[in-house]
N, C-alpha and C positions, 0 to 999 in steps of 0.2 A: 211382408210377403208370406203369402201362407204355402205351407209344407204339401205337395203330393202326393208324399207317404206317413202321412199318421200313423196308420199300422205299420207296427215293424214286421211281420210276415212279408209285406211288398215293398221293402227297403231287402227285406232275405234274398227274394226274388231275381231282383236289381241286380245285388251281390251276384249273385251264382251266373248272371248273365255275364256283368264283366270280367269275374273268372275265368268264364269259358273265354274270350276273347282274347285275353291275358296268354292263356294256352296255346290258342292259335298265333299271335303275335310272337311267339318264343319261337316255335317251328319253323313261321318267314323269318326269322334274326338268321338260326341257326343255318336253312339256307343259304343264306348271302353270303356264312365263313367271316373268318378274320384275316384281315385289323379292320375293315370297314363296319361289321356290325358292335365291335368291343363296345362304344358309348353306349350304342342303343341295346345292349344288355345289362349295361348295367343300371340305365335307366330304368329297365323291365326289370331288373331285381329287386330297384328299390320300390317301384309299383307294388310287386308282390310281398313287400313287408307291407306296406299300406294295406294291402289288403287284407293282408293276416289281423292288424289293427283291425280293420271293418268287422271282418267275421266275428272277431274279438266282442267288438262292443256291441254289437247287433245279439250275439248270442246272451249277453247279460240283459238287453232289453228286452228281448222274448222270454227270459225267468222271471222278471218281475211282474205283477200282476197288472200296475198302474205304467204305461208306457211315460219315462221322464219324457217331456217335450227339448231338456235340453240337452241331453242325448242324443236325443232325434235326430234336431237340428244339427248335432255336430259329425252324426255319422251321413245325413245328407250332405252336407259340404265338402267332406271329405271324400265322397261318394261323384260327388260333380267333379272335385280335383283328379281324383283318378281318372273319368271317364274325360275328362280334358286331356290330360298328359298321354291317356290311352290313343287316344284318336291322334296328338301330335306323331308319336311314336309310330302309328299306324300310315300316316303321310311318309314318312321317312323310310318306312320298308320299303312301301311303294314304287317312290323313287330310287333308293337305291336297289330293288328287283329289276327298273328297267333301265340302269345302267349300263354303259357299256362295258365288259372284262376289262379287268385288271390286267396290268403289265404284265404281272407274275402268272395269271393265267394263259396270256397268250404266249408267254416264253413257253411255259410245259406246254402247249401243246404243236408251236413251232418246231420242238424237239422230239416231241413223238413222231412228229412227218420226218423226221430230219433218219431219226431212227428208220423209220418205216422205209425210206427210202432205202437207206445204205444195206436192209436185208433183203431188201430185193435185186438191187444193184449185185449184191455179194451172190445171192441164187444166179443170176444172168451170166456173169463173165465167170465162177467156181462151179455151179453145178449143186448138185445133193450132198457130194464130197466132202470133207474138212481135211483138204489136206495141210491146212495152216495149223501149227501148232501139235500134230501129231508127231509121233515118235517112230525112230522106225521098229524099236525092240518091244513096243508097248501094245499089246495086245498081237502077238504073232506069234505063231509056233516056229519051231527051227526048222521046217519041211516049207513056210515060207520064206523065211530069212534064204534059204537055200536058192527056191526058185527065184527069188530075186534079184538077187545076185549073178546068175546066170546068165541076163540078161543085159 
């Protein structure tokens, strides 16, 4: 089978494409959150040691003058394993983006209603008021303690 990239320049190319991709696939993980994205980071981490490998051996093949073919060959391989595992990785953000929430999302947000309500309820039947929890000596002068009382 003969090689598509003899030059290693458009093996560089290659590289710097599925780095950027690599990038983008971190930022959909990162949206999803955790524990559903944990696996598929840490697949992405180990991508991105492979790649560090690539640049690696790609930057030794562009110092030499005589490109080895068996270099070549291994950093194209390695090159296709990435951009496989890439593309798996990439199905699986996919699908877990059009997931339906999580349990634990829909609890916090059942509780913000739940919240949301009891302050509004509390406004309806109290007022602007707080008379719950206040003191009568705390914050009054003795000119109202007086009229108070009076009453």
């Amino acid at each position: 089978m003969k090689s598509h990239f003899d030059d290693p320049s458009r093996l560089a190319d290659k590289i710097s494409d599925v780095e950027a991709k690599l990038e983008s696939l971190e930022q959909e993980i990162q949206e999803i959150g955790q524990p559903a994205a944990h696996g598929l980071q840490r697949r992405l981490d180990a991508l991105k040691i492979e790649g560090n490998a690539l640049k690696r051996n790609i930057g030794k093949a562009e110092c030499s003058d005589v490109p080895d073919a068996v270099r070549l060959k291994k950093i194209e391989g390695l090159l296709r394993h990435i951009e496989s595992e890439e593309s798996s990785i990439e199905n699986e953000v996919d699908f877990l983006g059009q997931s339906a929430p999580s349990s634990v999302t829909l609890a916090v947000e059942a509780g913000a209603h739940l919240v949301d309500l009891y302050r509004r309820g509390k406004k309806i039947v109290i007022g602007d008021h707080q008379p719950l929890g206040s003191s009568v000596f705390v914050n009054r002068t003795h000119k109202d303690l007086l009229e108070k009382s009076d009453h």
